[in-house]
CHARMM internal coordinates of N, CA and C (Angstrom, degrees):
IC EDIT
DIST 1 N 1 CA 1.4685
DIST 1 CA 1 C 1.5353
ANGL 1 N 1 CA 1 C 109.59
DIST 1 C 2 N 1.1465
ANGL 1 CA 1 C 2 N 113.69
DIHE 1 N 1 CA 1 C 2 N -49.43
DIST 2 N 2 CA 1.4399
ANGL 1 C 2 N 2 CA 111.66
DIHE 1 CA 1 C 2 N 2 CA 176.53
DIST 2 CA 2 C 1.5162
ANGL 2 N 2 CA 2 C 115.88
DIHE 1 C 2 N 2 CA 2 C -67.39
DIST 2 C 3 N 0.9289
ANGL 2 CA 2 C 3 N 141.31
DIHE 2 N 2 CA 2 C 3 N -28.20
DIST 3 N 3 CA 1.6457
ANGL 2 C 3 N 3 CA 157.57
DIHE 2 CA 2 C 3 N 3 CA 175.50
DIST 3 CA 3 C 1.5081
ANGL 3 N 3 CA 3 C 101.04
DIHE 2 C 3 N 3 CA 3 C -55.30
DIST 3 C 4 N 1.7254
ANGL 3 CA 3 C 4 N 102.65
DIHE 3 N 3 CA 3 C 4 N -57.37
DIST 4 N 4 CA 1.4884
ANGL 3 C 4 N 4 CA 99.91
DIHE 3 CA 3 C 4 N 4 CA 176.29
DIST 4 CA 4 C 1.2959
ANGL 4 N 4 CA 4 C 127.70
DIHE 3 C 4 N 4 CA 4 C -67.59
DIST 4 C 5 N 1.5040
ANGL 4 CA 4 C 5 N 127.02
DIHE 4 N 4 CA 4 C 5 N -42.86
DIST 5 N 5 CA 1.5667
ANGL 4 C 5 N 5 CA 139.75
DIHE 4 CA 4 C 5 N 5 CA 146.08
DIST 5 CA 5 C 1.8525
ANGL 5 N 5 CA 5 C 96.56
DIHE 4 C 5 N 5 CA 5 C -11.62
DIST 5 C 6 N 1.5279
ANGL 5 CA 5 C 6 N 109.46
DIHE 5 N 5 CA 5 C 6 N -69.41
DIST 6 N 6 CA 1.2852
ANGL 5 C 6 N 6 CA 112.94
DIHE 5 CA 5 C 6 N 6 CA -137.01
DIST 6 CA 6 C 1.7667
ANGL 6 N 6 CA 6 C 93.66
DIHE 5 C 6 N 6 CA 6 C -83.05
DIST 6 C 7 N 1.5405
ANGL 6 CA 6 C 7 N 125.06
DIHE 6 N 6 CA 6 C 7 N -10.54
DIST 7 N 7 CA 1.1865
ANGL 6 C 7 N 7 CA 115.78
DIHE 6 CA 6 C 7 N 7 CA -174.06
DIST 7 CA 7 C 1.8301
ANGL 7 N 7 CA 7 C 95.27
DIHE 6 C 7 N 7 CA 7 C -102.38
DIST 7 C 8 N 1.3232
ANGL 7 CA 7 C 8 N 119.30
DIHE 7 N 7 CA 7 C 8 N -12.00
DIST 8 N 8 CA 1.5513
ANGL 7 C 8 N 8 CA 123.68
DIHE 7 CA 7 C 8 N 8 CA 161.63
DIST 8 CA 8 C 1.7690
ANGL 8 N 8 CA 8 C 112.85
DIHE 7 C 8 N 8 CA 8 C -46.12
DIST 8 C 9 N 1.6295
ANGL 8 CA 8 C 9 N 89.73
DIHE 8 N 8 CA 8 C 9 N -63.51
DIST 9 N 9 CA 1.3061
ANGL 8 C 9 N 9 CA 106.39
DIHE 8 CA 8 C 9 N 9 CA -172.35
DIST 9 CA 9 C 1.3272
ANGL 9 N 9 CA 9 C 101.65
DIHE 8 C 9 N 9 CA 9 C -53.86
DIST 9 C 10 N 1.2692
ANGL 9 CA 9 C 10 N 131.04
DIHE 9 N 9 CA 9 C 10 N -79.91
DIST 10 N 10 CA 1.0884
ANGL 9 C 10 N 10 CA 146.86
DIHE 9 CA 9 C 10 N 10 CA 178.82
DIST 10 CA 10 C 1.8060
ANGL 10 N 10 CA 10 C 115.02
DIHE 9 C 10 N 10 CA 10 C -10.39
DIST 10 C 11 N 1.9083
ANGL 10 CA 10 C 11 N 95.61
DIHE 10 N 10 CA 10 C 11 N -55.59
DIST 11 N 11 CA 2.0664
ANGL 10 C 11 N 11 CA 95.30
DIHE 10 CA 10 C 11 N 11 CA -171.09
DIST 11 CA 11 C 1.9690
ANGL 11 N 11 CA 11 C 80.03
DIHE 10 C 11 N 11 CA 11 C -70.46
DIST 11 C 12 N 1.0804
ANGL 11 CA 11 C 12 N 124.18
DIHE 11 N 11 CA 11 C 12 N -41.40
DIST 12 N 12 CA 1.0426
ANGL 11 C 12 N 12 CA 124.26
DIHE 11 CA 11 C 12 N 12 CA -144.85
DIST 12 CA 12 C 1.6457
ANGL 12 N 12 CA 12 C 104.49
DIHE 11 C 12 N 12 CA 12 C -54.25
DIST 12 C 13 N 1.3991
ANGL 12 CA 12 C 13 N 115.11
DIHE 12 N 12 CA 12 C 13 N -66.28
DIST 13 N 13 CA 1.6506
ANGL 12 C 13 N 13 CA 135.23
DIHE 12 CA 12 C 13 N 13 CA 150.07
DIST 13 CA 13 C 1.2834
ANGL 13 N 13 CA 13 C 103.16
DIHE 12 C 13 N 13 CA 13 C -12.60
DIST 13 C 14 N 1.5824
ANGL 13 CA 13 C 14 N 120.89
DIHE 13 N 13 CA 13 C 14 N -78.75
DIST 14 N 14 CA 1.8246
ANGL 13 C 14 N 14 CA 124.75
DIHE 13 CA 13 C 14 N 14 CA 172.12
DIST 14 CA 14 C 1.3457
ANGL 14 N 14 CA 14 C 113.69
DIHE 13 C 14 N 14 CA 14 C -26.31
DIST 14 C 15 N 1.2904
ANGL 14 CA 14 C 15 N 119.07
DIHE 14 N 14 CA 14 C 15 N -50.86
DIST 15 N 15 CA 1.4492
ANGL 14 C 15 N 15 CA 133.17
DIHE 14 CA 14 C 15 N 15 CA -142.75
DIST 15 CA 15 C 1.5015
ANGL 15 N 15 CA 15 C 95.40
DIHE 14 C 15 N 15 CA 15 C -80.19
DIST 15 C 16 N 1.1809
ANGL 15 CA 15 C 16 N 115.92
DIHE 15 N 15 CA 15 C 16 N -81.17
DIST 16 N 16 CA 1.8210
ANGL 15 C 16 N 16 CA 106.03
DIHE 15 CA 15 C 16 N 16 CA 157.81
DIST 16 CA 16 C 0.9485
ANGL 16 N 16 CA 16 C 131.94
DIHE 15 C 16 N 16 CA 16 C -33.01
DIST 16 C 17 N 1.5425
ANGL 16 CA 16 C 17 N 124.59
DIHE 16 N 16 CA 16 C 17 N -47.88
DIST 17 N 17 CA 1.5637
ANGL 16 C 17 N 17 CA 104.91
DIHE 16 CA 16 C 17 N 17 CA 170.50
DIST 17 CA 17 C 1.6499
ANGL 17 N 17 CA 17 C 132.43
DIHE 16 C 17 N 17 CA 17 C -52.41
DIST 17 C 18 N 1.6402
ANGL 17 CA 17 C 18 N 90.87
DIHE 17 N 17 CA 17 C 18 N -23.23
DIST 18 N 18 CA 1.2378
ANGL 17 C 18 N 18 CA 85.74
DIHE 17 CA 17 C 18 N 18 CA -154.93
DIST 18 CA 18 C 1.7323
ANGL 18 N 18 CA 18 C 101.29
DIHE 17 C 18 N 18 CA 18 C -102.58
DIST 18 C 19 N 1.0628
ANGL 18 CA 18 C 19 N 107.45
DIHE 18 N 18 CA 18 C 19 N 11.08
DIST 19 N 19 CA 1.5509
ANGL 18 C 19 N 19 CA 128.45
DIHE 18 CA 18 C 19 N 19 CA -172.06
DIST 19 CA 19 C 2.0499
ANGL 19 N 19 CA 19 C 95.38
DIHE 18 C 19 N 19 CA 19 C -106.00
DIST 19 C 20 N 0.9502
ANGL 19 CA 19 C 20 N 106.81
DIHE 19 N 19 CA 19 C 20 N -26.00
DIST 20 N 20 CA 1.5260
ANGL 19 C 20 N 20 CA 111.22
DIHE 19 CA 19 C 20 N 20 CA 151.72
DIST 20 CA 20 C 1.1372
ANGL 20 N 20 CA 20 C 136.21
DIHE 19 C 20 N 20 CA 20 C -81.12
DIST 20 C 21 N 1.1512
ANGL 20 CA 20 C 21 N 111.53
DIHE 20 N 20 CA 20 C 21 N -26.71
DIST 21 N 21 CA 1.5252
ANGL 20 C 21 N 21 CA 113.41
DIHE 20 CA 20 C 21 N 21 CA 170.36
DIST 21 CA 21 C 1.6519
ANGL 21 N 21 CA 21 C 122.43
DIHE 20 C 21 N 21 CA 21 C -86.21
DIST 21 C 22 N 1.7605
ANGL 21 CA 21 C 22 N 93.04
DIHE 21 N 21 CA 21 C 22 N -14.51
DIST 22 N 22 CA 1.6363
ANGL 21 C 22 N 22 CA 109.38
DIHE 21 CA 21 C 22 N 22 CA -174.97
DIST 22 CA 22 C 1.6478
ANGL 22 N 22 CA 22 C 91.53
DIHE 21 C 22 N 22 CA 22 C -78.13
DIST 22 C 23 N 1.3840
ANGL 22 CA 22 C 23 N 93.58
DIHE 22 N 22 CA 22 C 23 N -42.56
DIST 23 N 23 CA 2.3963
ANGL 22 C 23 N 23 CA 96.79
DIHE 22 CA 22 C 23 N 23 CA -177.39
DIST 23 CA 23 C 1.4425
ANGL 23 N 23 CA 23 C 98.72
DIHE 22 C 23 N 23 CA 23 C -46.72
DIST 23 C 24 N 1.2709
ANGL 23 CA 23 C 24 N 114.71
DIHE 23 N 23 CA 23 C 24 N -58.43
DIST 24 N 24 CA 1.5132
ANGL 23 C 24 N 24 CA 125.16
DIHE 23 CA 23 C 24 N 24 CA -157.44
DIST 24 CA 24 C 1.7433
ANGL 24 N 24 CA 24 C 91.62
DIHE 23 C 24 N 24 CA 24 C -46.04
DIST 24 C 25 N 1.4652
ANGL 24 CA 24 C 25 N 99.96
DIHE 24 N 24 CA 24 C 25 N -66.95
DIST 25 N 25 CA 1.5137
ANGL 24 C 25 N 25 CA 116.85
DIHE 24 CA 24 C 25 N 25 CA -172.96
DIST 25 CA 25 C 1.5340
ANGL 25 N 25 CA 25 C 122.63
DIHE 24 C 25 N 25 CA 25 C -22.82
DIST 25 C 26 N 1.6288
ANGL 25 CA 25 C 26 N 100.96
DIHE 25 N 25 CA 25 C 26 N -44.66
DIST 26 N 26 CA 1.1098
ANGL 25 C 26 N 26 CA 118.34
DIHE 25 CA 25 C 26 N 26 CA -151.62
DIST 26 CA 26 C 1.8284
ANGL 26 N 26 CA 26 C 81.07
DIHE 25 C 26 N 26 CA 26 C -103.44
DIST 26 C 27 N 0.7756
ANGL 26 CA 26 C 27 N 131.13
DIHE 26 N 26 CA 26 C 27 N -75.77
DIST 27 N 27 CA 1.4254
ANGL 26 C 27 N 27 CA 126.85
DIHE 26 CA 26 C 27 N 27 CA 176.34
DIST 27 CA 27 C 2.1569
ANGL 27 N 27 CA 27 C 108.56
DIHE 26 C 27 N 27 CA 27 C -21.02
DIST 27 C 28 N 0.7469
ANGL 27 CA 27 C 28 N 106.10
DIHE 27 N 27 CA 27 C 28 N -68.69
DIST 28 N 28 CA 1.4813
ANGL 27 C 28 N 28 CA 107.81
DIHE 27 CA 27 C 28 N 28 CA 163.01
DIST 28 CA 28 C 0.9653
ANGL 28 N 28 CA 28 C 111.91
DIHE 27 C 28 N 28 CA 28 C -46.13
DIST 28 C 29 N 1.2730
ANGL 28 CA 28 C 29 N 144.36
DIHE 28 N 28 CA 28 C 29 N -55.49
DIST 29 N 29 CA 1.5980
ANGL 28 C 29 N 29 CA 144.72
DIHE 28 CA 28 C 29 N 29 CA -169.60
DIST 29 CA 29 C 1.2754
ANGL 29 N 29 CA 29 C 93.72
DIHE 28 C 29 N 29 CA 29 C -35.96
DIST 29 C 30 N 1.7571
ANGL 29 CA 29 C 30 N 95.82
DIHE 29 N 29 CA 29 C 30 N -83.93
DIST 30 N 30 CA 1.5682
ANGL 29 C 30 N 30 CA 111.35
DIHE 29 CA 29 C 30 N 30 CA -167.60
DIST 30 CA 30 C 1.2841
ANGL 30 N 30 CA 30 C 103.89
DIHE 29 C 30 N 30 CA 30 C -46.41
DIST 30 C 31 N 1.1766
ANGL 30 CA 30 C 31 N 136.39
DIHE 30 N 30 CA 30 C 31 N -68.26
DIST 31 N 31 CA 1.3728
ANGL 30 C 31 N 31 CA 135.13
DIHE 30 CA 30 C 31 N 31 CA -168.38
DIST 31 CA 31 C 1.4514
ANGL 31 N 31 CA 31 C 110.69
DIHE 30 C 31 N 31 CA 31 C -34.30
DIST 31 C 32 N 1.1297
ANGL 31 CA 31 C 32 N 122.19
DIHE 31 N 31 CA 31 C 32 N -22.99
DIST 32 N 32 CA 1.6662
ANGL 31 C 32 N 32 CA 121.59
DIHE 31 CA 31 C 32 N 32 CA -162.35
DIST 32 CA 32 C 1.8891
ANGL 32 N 32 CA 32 C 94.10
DIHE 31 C 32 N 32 CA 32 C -94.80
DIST 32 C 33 N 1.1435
ANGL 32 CA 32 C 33 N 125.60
DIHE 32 N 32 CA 32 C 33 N -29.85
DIST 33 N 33 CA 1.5047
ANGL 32 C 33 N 33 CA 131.95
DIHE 32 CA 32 C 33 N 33 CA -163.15
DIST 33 CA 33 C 1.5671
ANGL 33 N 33 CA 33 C 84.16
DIHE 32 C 33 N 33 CA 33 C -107.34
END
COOR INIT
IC SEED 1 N 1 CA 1 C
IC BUILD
């Protein structure tokens, strides 16, 4: 049970980061056009 918690947390952690870096992404895009 705790393993699963900790691999939740874990995509969960990923999932934002990487949903920030997609903003960033996308923020730059436009910014460049």
């Amino acid at each position: 049970m705790e393993i699963h918690t900790d691999l939740m947390y874990n995509a969960k952690k990923r999932l934002l980061i990487e949903l920030k870096y997609l903003e960033i992404d996308i923020k730059s895009f436009v910014h460049f056009f």
